[in-house]
Residue frames relative to the residue before (quaternion, step in Angstrom):
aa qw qx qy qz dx dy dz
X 1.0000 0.0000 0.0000 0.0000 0.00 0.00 0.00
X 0.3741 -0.8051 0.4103 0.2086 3.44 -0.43 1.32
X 0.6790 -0.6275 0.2512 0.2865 3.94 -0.69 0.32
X 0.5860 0.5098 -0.3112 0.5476 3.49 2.16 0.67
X 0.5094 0.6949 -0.3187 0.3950 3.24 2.08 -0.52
X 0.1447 0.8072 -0.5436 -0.1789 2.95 -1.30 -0.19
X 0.4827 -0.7737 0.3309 0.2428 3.78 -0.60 1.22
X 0.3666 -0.6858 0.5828 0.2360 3.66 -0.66 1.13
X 0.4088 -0.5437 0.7306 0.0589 2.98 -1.55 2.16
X 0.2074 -0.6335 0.7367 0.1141 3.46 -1.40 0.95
X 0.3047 -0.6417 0.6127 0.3463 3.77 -0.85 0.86
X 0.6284 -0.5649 0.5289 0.0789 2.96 -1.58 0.20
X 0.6274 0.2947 -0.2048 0.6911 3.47 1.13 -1.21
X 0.7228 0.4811 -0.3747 0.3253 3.63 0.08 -0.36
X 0.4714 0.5465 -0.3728 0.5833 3.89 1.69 -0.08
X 0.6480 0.4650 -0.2830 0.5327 3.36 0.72 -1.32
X 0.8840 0.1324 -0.2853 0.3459 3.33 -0.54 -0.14
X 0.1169 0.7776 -0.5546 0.2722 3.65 1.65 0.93
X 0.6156 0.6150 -0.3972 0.2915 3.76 0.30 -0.30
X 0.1977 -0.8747 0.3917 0.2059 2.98 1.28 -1.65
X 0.5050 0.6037 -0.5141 0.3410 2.91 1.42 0.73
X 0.7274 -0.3172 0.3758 0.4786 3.35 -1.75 0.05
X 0.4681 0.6455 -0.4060 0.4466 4.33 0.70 -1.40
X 0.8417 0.4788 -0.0898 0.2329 3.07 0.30 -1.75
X 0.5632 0.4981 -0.1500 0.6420 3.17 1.23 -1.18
X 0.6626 0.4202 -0.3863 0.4849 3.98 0.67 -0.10
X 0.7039 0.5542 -0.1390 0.4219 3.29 0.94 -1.40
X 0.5960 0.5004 -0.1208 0.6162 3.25 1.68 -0.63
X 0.6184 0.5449 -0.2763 0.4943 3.79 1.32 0.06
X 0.6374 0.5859 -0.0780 0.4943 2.75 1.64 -1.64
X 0.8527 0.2772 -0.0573 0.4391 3.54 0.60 -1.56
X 0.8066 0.3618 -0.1268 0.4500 3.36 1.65 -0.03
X 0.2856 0.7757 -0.4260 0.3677 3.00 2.00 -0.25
X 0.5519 -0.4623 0.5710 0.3945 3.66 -1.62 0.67
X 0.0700 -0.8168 0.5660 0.0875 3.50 -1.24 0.51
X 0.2390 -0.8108 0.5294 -0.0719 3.49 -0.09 2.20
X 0.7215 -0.1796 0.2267 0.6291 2.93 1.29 -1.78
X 0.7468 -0.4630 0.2820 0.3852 3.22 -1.61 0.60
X 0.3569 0.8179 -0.4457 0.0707 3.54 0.86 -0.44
X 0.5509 0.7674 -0.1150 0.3071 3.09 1.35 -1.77
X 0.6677 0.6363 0.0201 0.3859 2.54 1.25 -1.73
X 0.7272 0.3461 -0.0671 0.5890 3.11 0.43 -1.80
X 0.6358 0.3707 -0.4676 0.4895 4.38 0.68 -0.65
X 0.6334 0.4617 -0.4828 0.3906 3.95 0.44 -0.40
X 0.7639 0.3231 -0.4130 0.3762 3.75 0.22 -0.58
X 0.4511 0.5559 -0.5443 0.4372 3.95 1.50 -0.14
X 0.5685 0.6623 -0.2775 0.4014 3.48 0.71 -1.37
X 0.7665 0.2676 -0.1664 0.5597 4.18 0.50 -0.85
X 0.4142 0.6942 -0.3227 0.4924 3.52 1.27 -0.16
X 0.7264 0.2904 0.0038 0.6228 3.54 -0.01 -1.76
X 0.5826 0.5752 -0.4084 0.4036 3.84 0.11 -0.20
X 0.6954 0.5457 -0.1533 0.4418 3.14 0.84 -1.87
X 0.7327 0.2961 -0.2645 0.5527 3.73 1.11 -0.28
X 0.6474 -0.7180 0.1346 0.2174 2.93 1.24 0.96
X 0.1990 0.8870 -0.3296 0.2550 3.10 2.52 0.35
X 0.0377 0.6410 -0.7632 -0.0728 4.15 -0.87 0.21
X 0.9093 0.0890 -0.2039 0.3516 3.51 -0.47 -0.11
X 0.2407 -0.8183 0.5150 -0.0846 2.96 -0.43 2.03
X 0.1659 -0.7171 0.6550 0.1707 3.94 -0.17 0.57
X 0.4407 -0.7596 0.3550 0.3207 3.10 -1.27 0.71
X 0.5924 0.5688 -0.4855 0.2996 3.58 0.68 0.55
X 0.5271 0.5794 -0.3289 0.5275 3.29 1.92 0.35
X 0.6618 0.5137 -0.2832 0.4668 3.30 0.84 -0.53
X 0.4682 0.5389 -0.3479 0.6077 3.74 1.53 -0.67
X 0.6834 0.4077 -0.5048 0.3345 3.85 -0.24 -0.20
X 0.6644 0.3619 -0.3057 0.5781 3.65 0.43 -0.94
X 0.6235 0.4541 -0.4803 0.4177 4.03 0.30 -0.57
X 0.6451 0.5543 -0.2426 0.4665 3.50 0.44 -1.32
X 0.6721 0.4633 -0.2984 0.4945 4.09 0.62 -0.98
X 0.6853 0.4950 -0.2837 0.4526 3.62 0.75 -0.91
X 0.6342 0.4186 -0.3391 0.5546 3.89 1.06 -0.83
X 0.7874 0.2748 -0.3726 0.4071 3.67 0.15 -0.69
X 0.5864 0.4523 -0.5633 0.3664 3.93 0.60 0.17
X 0.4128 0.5419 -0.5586 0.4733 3.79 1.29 -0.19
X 0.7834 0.5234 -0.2221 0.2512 2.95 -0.48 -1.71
X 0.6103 0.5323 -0.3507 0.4703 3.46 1.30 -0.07
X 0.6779 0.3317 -0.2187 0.6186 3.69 1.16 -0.66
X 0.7973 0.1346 -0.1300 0.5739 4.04 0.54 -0.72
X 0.4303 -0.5704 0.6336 0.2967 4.28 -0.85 1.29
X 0.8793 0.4112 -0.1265 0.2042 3.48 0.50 -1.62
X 0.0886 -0.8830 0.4606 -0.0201 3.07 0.80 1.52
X 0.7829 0.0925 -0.0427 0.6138 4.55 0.63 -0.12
X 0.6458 -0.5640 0.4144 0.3052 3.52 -1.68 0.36
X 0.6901 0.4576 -0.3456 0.4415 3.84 1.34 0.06
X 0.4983 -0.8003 0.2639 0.2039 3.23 -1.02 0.68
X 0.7841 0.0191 -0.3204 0.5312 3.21 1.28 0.87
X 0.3508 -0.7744 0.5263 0.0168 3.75 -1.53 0.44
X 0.2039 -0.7577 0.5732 0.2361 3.66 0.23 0.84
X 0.5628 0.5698 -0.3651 0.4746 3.71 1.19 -0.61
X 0.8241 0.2885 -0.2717 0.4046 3.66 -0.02 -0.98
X 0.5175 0.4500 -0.4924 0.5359 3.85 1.51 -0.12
X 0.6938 0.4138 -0.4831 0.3376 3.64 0.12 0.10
X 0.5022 0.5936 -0.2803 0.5630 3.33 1.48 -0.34
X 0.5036 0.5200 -0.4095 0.5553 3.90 1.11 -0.69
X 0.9454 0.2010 -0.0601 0.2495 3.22 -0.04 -1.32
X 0.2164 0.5251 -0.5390 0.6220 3.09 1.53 1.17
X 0.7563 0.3522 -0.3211 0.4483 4.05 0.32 -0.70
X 0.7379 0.4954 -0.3129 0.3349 3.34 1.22 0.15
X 0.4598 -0.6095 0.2755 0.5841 2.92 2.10 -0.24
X 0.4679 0.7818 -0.3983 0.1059 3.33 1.12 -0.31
X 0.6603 0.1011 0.0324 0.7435 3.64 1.39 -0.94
X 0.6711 -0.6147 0.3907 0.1379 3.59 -1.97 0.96
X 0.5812 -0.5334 0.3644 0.4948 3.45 -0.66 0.12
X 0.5885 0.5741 -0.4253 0.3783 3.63 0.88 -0.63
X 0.5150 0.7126 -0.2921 0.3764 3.67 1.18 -1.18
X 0.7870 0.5045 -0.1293 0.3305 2.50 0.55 -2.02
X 0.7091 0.3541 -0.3995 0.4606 3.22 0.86 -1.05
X 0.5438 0.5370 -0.5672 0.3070 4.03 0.56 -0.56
X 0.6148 0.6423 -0.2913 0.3531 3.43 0.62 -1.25
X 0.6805 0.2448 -0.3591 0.5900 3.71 1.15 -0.76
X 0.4878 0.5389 -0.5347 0.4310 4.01 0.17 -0.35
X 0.8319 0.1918 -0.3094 0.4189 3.92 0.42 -0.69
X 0.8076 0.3006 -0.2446 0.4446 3.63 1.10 -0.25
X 0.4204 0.8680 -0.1833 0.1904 3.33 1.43 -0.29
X 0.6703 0.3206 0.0380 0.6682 3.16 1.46 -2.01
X 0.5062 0.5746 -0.6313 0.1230 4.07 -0.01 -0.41
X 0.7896 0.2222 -0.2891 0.4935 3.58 -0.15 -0.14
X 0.8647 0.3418 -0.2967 0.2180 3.86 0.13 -0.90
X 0.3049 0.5415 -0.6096 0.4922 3.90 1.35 1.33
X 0.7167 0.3748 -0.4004 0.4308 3.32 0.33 -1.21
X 0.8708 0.3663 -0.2498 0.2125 3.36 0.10 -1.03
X 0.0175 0.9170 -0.3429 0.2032 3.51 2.48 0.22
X 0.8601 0.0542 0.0556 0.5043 3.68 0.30 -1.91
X 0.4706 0.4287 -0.6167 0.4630 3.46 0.56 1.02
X 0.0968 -0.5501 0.8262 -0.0732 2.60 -2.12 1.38
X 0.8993 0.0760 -0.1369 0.4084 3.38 -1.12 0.68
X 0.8507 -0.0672 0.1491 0.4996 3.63 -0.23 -1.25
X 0.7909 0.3102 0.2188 0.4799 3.27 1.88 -1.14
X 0.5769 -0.5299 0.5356 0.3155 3.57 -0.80 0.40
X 0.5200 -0.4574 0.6913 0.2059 3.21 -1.54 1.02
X 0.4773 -0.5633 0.5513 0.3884 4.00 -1.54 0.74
X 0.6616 0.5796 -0.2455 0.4076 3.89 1.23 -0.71
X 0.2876 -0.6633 0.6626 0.1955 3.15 -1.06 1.07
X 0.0989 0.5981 -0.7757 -0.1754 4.07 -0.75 -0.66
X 0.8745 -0.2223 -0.2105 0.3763 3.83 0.15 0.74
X 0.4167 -0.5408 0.6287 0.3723 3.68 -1.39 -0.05
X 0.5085 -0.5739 0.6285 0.1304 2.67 -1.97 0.92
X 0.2331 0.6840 -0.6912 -0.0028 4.06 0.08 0.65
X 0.1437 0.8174 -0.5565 0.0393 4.33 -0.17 0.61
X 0.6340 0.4849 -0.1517 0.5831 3.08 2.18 -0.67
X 0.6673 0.5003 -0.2865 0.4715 3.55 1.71 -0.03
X 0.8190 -0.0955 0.1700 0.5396 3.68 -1.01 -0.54
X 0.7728 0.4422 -0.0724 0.4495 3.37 0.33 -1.87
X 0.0187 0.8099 -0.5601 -0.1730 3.18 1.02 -0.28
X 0.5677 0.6169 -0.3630 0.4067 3.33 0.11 0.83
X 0.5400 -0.5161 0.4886 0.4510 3.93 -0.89 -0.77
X 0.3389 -0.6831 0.6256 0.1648 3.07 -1.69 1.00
X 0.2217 -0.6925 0.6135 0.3080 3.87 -0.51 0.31
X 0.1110 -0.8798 0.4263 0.1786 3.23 -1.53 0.08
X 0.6944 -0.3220 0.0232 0.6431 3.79 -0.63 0.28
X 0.5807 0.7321 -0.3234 0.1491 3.52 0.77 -0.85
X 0.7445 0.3329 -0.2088 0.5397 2.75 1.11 -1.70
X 0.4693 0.6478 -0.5311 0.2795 3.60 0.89 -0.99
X 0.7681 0.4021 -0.2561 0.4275 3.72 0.62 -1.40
X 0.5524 0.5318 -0.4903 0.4144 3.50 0.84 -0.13
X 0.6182 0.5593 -0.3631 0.4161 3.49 1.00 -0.90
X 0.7179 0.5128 -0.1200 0.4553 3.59 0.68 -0.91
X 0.4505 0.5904 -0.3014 0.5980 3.33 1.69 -0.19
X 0.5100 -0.5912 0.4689 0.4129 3.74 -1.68 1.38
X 0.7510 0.4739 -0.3474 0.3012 3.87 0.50 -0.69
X 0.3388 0.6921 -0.5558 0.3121 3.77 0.89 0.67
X 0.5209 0.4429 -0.5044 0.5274 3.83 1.01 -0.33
X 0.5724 0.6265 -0.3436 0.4022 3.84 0.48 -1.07
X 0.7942 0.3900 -0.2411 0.3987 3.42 0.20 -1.70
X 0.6694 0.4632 -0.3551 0.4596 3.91 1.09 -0.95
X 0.7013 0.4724 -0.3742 0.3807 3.61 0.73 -0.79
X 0.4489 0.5739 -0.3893 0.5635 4.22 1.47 -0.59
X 0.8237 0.2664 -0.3204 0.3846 3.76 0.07 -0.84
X 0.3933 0.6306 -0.4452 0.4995 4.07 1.50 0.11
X 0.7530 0.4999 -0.1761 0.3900 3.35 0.57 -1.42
X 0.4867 0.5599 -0.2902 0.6045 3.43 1.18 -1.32
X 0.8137 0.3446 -0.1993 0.4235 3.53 0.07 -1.12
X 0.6917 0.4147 -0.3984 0.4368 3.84 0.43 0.03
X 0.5413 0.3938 -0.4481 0.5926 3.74 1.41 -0.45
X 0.6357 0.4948 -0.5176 0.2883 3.66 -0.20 -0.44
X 0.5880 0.6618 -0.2562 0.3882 3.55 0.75 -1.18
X 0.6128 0.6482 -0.2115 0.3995 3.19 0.96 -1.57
X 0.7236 0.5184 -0.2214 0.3983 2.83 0.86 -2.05
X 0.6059 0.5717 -0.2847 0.4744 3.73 1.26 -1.36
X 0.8954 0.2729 -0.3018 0.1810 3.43 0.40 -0.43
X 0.5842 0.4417 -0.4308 0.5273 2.79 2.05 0.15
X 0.3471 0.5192 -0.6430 0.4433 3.80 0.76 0.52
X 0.6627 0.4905 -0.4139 0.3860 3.99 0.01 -1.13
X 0.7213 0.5468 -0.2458 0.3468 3.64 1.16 -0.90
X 0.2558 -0.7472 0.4166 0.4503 3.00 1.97 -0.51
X 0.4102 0.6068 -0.4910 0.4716 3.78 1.25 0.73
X 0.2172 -0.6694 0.6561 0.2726 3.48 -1.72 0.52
X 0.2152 -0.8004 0.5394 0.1482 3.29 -1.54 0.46
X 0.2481 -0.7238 0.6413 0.0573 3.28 -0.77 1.75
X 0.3730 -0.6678 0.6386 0.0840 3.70 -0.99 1.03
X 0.2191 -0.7851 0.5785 -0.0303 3.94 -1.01 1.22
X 0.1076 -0.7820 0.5579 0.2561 3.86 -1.03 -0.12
X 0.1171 -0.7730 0.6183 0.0805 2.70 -1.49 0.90
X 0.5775 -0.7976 0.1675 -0.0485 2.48 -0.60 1.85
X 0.4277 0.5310 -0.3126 0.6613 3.42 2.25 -0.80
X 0.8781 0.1769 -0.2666 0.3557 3.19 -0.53 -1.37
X 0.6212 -0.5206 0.4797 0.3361 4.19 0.50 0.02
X 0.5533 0.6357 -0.4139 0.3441 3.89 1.33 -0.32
X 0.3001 -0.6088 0.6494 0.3429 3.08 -1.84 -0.45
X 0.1790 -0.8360 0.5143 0.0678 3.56 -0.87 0.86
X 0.2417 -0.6750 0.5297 0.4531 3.67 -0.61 0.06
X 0.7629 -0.4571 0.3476 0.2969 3.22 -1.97 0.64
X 0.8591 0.1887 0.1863 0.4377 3.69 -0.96 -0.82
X 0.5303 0.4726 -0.5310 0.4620 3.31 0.52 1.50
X 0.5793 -0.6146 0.3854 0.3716 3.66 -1.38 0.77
X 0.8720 0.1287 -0.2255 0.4150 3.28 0.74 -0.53
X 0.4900 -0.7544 0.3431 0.2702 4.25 -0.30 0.93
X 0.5254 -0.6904 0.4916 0.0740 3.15 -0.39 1.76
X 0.2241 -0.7078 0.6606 0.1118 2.93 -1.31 0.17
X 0.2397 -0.8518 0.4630 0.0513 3.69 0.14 1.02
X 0.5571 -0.4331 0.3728 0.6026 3.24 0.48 -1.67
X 0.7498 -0.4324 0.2692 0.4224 3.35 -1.60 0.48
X 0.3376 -0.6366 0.4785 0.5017 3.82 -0.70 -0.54
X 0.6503 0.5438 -0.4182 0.3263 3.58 0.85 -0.70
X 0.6076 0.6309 -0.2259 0.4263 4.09 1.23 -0.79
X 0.6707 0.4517 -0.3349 0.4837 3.30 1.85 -1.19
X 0.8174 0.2857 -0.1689 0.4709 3.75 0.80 -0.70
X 0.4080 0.7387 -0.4408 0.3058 3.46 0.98 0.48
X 0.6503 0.4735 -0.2315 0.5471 3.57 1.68 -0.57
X 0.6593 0.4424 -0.2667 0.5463 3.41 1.12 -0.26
X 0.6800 0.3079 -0.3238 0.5814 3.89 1.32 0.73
X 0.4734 -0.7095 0.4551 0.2557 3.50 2.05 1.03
X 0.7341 -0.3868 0.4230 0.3641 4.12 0.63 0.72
X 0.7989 0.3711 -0.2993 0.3667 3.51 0.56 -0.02
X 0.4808 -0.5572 0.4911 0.4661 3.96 -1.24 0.23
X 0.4450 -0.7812 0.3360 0.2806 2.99 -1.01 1.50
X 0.3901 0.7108 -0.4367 0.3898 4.12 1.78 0.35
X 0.8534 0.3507 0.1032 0.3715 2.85 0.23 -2.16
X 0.1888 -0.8404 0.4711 0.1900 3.26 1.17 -0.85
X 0.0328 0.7869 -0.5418 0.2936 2.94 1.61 1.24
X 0.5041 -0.5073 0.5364 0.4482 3.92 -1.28 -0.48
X 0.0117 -0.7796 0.6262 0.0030 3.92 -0.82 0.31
X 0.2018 -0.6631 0.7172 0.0724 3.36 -1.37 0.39
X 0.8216 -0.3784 0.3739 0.2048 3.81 -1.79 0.24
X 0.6500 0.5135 -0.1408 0.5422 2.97 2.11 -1.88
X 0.8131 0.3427 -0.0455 0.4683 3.22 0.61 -1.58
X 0.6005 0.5663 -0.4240 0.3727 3.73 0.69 0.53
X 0.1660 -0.8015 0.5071 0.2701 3.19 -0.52 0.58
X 0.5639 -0.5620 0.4939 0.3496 3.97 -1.55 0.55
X 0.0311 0.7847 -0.6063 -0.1252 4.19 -0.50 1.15
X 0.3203 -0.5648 0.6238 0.4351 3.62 -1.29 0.30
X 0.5523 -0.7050 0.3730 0.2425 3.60 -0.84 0.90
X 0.6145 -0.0409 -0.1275 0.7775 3.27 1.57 -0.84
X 0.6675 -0.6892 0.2098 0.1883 3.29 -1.18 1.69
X 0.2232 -0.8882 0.2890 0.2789 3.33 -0.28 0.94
X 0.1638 0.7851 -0.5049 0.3191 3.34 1.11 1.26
X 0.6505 0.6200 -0.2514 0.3596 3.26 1.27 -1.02
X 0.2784 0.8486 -0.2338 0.3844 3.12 1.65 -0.29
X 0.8529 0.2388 0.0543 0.4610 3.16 0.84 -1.84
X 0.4691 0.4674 -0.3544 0.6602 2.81 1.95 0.65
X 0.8847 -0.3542 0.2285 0.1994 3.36 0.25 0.30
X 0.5029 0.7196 -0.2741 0.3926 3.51 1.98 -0.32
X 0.4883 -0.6573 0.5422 0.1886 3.38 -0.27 1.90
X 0.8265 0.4393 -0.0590 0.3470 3.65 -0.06 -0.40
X 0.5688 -0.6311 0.3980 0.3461 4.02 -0.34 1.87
X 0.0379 -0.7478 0.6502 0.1291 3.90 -0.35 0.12
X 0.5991 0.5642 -0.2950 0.4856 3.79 1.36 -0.68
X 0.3228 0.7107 -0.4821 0.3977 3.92 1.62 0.74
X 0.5383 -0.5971 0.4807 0.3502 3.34 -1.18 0.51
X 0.6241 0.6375 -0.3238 0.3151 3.19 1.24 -0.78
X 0.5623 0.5620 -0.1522 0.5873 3.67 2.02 -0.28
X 0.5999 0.6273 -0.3102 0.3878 3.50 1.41 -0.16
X 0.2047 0.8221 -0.5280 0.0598 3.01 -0.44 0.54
X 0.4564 -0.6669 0.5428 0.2288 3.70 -0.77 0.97
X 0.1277 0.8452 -0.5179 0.0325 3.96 -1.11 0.95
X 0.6270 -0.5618 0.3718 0.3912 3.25 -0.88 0.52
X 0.7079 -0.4279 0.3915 0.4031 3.97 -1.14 0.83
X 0.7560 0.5572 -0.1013 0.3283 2.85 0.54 -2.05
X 0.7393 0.0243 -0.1569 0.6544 4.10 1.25 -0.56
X 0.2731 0.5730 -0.6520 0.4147 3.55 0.70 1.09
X 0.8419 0.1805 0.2592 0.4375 3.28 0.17 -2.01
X 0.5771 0.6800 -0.3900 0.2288 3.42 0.70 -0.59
X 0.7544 -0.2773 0.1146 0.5838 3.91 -0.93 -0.60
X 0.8019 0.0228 -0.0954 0.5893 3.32 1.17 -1.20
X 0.2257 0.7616 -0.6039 0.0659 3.01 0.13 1.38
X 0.6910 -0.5752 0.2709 0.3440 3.54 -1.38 0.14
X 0.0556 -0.8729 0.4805 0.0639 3.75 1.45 -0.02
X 0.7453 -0.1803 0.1325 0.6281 4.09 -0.05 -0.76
X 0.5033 0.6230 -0.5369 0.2649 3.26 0.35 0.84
X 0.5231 -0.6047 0.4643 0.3810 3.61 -1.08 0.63
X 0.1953 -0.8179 0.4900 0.2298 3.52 -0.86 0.72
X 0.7168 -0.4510 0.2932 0.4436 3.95 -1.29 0.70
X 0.6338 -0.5142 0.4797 0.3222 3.00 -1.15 1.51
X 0.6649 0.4850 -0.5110 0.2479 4.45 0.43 -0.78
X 0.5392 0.5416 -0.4960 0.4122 3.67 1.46 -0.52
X 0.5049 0.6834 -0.4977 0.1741 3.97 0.25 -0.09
X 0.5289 0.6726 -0.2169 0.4698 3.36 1.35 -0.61
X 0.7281 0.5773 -0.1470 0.3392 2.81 0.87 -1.83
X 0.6843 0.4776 -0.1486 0.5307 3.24 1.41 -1.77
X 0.4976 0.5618 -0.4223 0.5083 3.94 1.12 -0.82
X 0.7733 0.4316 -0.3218 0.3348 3.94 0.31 -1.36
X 0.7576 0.4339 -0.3134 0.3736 3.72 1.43 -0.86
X 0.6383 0.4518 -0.4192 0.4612 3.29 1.23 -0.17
X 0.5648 0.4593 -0.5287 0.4365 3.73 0.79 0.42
X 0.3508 0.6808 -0.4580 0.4514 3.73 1.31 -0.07
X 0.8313 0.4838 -0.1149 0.2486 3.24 0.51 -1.61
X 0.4634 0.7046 -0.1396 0.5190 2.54 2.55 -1.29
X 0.7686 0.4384 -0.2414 0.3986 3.18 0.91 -1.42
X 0.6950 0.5822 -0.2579 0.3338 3.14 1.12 -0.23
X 0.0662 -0.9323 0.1935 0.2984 3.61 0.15 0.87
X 0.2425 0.8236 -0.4597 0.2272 3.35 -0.86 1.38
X 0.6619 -0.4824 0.0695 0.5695 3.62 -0.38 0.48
X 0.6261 0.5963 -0.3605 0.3501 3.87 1.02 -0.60
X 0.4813 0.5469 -0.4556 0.5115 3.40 1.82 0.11
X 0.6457 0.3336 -0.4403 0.5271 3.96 0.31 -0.95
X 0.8205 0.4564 -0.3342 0.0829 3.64 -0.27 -0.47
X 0.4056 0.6108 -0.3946 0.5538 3.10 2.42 -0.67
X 0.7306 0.4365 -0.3959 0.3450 3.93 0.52 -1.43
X 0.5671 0.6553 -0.3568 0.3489 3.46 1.09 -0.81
X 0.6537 0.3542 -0.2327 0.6269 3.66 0.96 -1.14
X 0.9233 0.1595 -0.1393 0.3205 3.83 -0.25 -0.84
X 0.7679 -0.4273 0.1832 0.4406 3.90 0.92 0.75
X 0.7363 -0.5154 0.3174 0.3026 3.50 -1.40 0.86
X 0.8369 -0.0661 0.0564 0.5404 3.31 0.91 -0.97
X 0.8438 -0.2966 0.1542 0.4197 3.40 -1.37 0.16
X 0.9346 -0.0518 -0.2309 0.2654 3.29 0.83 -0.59
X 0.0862 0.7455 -0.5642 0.3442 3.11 1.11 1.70
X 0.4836 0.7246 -0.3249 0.3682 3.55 1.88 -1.48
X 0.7074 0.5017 -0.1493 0.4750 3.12 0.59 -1.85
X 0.6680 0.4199 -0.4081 0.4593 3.40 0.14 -0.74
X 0.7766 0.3578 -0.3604 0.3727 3.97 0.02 -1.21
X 0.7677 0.3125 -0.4141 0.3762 3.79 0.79 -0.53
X 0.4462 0.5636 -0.5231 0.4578 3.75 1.10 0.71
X 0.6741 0.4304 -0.3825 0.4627 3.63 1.21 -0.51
X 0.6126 0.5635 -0.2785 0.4792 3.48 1.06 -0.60
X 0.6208 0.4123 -0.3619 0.5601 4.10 1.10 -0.43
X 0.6918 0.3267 -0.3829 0.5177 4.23 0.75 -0.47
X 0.4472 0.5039 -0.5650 0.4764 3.75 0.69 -0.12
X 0.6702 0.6273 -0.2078 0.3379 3.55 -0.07 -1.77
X 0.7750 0.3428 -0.1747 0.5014 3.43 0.74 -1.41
X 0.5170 0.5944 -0.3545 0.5037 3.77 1.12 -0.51
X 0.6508 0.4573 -0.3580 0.4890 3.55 0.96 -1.09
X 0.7873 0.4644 -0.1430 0.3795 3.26 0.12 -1.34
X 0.2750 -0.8406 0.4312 0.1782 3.57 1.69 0.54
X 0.3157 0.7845 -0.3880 0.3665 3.93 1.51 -0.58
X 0.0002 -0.7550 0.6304 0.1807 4.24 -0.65 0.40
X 0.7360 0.4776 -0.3021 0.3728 3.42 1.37 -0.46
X 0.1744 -0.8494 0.4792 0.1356 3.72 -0.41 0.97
X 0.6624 -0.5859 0.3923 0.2533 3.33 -1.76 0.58
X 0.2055 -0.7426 0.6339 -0.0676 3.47 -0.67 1.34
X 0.0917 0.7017 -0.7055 -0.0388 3.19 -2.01 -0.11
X 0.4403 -0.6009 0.5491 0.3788 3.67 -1.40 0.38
X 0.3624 -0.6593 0.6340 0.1790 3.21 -1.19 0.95
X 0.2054 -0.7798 0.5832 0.0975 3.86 -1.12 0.67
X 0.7739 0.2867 -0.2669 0.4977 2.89 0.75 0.92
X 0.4263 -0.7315 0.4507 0.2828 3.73 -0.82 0.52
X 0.3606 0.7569 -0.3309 0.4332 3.28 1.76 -0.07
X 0.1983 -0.7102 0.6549 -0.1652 3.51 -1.12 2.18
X 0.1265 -0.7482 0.6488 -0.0572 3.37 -0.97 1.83
């Protein structure tokens, strides 16, 4: 690149939500949202919660209970709940977990300190507002409170609401992590284990439990298998090593048990008659896998330091190591024919 050029950064959030759907524009709140504090977090699962019973007008001393439950069951396993160092909100939340004040307290206490910044700041994702509302702000009207709308109501009522609440848990236990080993002046590189399906952090005495693996990358494949683009879910997906990590024991120079190799698939080409079990798959999924782990990249949280950590500084160092890692792979596997499948759908993650 010559010394007038310059190379066009592709945003991330702004591919991801190239579809334009409503899914998206949530999932794109959730997995890309600036991340100050957990708020975000904890108002989206209150938000699919109340929906699901089919609620539109939410006053705000109703909407504090489920908000207010979700911060203090964090706050029991992680202190470090955002990136400032103190919160008249979350000490009132401390001491509701200490017995210290009642649930009634508690919830006044969030109704007056709870919401100042994270209604307004709810649907901005990058520079801007999502085109989707999923509620109005009426706190200055009658209801003083939030209005839900058709959006979210149907998202609630939709097979992926188990999906969407479990993506923003996950989102929300790596973030934390990330807060508390930043407070520690420690970085945190995130590992799989591979029996139980978890994510773990790296280089501690005793193995965390972060979050599942199938919840952390299930929003960043938008609900689908990451072959076929079948529909998936958290329940019914299964966890693939992209290139198989059998190869390992043959001789592959190179961690295959990386998130950056994960990849979430339908039953049906996980395992099925012709599915792809230890087979190397067609050189067309490289792209595919390069575009979701820059999702993941783009997204900021510990699976960003740890994808760059394993696969390169920038976009195309990325490319370069998993093109070396697919002709290693194929050399092992001595195999010229590769694993395919029909995709059902014209749909691009």
């Amino acid at each position: 690149m010559g010394p007038c050029e310059t190379r066009k950064v592709i945003n991330p959030t702004r591919q991801f939500v190239s579809e334009g759907s409503d899914t998206e524009f949530w999932r794109s709140i959730v997995l890309f949202g600036r991340n100050v504090a957990s708020y975000k977090f904890a108002l989206a699962k209150s938000l699919l919660k109340l929906a699901s019973q089919g609620k539109e007008e939410i006053p705000l001393g109703e909407l504090a209970v489920p908000f207010s439950q979700n911060i203090c069951e964090h706050l029991e396993e992680v202190d470090r709940q955002g990136t400032f160092r103190s919160s008249k909100f979350l000490d009132a939340c401390r001491y509701y977990n200490a017995g210290y004040i009642n649930e009634t307290e508690l919830v006044t206490a969030t109704e007056v300190l709870g919401f100042k910044n994270v209604i307004d700041a709810f649907h901005v994702v990058g520079g801007g507002e999502v085109p989707t509302r999923f509620f109005l702000d009426e706190r200055r009207l009658s209801l003083g409170g939030i209005r839900l709308t058709d959006e979210v109501l149907q998202l609630a009522q939709s097979p992926e609401v188990g999906s969407l609440t479990a993506e923003a848990e996950a989102r929300w236990r790596l973030v934390e992590e990330a807060w508390s080993k930043e407070a520690a002046g420690e970085q945190v590189v995130v590992l799989y284990d591979a029996p139980r399906e978890i994510l773990v952090p790296a280089l501690t005495g005793k193995r965390k439990t972060l979050t599942g693996v199938r919840p952390a990358l299930n929003g960043y494949q938008k609900g689908h298998c990451f072959y076929c683009y079948g529909s998936i879910t958290v329940v019914n997906s299964d966890v693939d090593h992209f290139l198989p990590h059998s190869l390992m024991a043959r001789g592959m120079p190179v961690d295959l048990d990386g998130v950056w190799n994960l990849v979430l698939a339908c039953q049906d080409c996980n395992r099925g008659s012709n599915g792809k079990f230890a087979s190397i798959p067609h050189a067309r999924y490289l792209k595919r896998l390069s575009r979701r782990n820059e999702f993941l990249i783009g997204s900021h949280h510990p699976l960003r330091e740890t994808l760059i950590l394993a696969t390169g500084a920038n976009e195309s160092q990325r490319n370069v190591f998993l093109k070396e890692c697919f002709t290693t792979a194929s050399t092992i596997d001595g195999r010229k024919a590769k694993w395919k499948t029909n995709e059902v759908t014209a749909l691009k993650f």
